[in-house]
Structure formats: structure tokens, C-alpha cells
SERO-382123 format. One line per 4 residues: their letters; for each residue x, y, z of C-alpha. Coordinates in nm, 3 decimals, padded with zeros to 5 digits. Layout:
# SERO-382123
a	X/Y/Z; ...
# end
This chain:
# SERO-382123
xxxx	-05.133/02.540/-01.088; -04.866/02.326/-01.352; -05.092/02.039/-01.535; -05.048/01.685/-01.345
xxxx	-04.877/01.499/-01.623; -05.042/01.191/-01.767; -05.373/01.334/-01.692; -05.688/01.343/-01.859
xxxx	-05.813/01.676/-01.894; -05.958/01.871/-01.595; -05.861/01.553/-01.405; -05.655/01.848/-01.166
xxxx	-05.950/01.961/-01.049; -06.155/01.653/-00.980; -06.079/01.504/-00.654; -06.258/01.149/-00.725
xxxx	-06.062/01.143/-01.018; -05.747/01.216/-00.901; -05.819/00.968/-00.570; -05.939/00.677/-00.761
xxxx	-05.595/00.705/-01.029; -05.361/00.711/-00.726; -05.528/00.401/-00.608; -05.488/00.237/-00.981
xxxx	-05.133/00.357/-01.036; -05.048/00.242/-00.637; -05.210/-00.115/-00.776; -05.014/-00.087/-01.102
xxxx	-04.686/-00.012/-00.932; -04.764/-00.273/-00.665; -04.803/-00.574/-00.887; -04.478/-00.456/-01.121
xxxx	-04.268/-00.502/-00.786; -04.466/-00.797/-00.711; -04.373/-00.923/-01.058; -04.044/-00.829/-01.083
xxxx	-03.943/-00.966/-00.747; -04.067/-01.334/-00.872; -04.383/-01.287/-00.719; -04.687/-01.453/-00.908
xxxx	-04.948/-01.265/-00.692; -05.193/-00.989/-00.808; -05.297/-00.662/-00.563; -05.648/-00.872/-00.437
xxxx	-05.449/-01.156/-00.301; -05.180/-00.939/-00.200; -05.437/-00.762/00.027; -05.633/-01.073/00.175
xxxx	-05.247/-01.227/00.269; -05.162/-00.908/00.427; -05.518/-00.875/00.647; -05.435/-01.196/00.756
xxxx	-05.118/-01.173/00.880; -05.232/-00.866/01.054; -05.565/-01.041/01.205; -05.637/-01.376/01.105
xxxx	-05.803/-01.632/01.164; -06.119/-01.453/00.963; -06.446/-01.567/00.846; -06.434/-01.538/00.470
xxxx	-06.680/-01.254/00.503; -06.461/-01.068/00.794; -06.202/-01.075/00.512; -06.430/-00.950/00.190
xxxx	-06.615/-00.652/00.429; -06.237/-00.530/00.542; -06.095/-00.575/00.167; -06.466/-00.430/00.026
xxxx	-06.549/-00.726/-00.219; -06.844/-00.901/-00.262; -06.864/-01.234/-00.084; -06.819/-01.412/-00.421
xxxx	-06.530/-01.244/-00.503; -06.356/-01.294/-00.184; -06.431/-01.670/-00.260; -06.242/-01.662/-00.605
xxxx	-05.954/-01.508/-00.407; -05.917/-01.767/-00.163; -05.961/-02.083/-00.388; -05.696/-01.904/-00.590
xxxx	-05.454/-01.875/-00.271; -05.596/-02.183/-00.122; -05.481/-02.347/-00.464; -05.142/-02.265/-00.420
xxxx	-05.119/-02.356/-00.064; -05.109/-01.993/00.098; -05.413/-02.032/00.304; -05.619/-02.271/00.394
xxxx	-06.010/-02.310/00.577; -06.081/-02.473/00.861; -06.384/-02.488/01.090; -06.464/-02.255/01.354
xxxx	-06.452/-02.412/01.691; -06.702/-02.173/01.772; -06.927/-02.226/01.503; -06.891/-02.552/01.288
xxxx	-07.141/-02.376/01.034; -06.829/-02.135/00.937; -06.488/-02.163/00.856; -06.231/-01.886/00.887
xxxx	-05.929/-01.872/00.720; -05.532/-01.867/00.824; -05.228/-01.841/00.636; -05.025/-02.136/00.584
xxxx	-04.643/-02.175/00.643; -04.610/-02.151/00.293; -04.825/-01.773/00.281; -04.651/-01.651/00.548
xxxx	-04.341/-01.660/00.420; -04.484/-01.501/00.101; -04.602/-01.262/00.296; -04.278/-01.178/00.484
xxxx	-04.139/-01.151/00.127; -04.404/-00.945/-00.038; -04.428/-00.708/00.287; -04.122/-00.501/00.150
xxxx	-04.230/-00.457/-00.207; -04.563/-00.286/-00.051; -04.276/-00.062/00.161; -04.098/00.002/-00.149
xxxx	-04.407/00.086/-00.360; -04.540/00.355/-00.130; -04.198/00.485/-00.051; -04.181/00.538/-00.458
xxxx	-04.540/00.655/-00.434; -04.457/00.928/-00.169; -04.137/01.028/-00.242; -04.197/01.332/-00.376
xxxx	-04.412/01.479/-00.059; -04.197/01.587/00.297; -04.278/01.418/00.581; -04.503/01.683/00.683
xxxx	-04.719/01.675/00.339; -04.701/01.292/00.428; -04.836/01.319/00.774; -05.084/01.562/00.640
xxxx	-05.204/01.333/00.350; -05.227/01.073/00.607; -05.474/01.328/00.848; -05.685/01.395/00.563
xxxx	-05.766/01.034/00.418; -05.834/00.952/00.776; -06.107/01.232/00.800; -06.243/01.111/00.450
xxxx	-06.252/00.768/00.559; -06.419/00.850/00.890; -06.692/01.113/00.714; -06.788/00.804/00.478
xxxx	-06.785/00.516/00.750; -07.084/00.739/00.951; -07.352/00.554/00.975; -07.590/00.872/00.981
xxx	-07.694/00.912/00.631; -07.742/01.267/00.416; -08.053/01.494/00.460
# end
């Protein structure tokens, strides 16, 4: 097997390794776009927009268990995006103890914009793979996903 270029060494063989760079380059390559499309948005707020135009309104800690931050971090995100009028809180009808979160006009209209530099990042990302490798890569983070969300534990 050729080297990977831009690799530390043995980083070939080490599959954490090579998952967790793909993840910081995909992050990287993300906020670039971001960036160069006028954009003043980093990859965490990117996300939280995103889950909520997919599934919002979310309680705050909905959003930070689906992102997989800490509840304090997910806070920092939305005072940042709440700050710049992309989402806001408001109380659960439910539940007046909780809020949950929506995106404002204003956020989704970002995200309607930022939607395609996430397309055009991962088309970059994958364009060297046929849509069969794709599909495949697709089958096989699904089946490490699903091995690590088991709730049974190791012997």
C-alpha cells in the first residue's frame, strides 16, 4: 500500500487515526468554504443550525446529546448564535421549567445559504471514491456507529 500523503507515520495503519483526521480535515475544509463564502460561522454552530432545521424546536440538551457536547458547551454555542440573532429560546408550552430552541428568520436563511457549502465540502471530500466505495463507506460508518451506540457493554 502507497503512503497516505500528509500523514504522520504509521498513521496508514491506524484506523482511529485515520477516522479522527478525516473528521478534522472535513471541519477544516468546512469552515474555509464557510469563510470564503462570507460566512462568519465556525463547524459547532454550523452543526447546531443544521440539527435545527432538520428537527427543531429542541431542548438545549436534545441539541448538545445529538451534536455530543457537554451541556455547557452547547450553552456557549447558542448565546453565540442567539447573539447574532440566528436562534432564539423560548419556553416550552409543555414544560415552563425548559426552553427549547428554534431558528430565527434570520438563521434560516443562513442556513439555506450554508447548506451548499456542507454539499460542496463533502463532494470535495469524496471525490476521489466511486459511488460504490461511497455507498460502501456509508454501510460501514453506519455499522461502526451502531456497534458503539449498543447499550450492552464489553465482557
Amino acid at each position: 500500500m502507497a503512503p497516505v500523503c500528509n500523514l504522520p507515520p504509521g498513521a496508514e495503519e491506524n484506523l482511529g487515526l485515520l477516522l479522527g483526521l478525516a473528521r478534522a480535515r472535513l471541519i477544516s475544509a468546512l469552515e474555509a468554504e464557510l469563510a470564503a463564502n462570507g460566512l462568519a460561522i465556525n463547524h459547532t454552530q454550523y452543526a447546531a443550525l443544521k440539527r435545527l432545521a432538520q428537527c427543531a424546536p429542541l431542548a438545549p440538551g436534545e441539541l448538545a446529546q445529538a451534536l455530543g457536547h457537554d451541556a455547557g458547551a452547547m450553552t456557549r454555542v447558542l448565546d453565540g448564535l442567539e447573539e447574532k440573532g440566528y436562534v432564539r429560546r423560548e419556553p416550552n408550552p409543555d414544560d415552563r421549567r425548559c426552553v427549547r430552541v428554534i431558528p430565527t428568520e434570520a438563521g434560516a436563511a443562513l442556513w439555506s445559504r450554508m447548506r451548499g457549502c456542507g454539499e460542496r465540502t463533502m463532494a470535495r471530500a469524496l471525490q476521489n471514491l466511486s459511488e460504490t466505495e461511497r455507498d460502501a463507506l456509508r454501510d460501514l460508518l453506519k455499522r461502526i456507529v451502531a456497534s458503539l451506540s449498543s447499550t450492552d457493554t464489553p465482557n
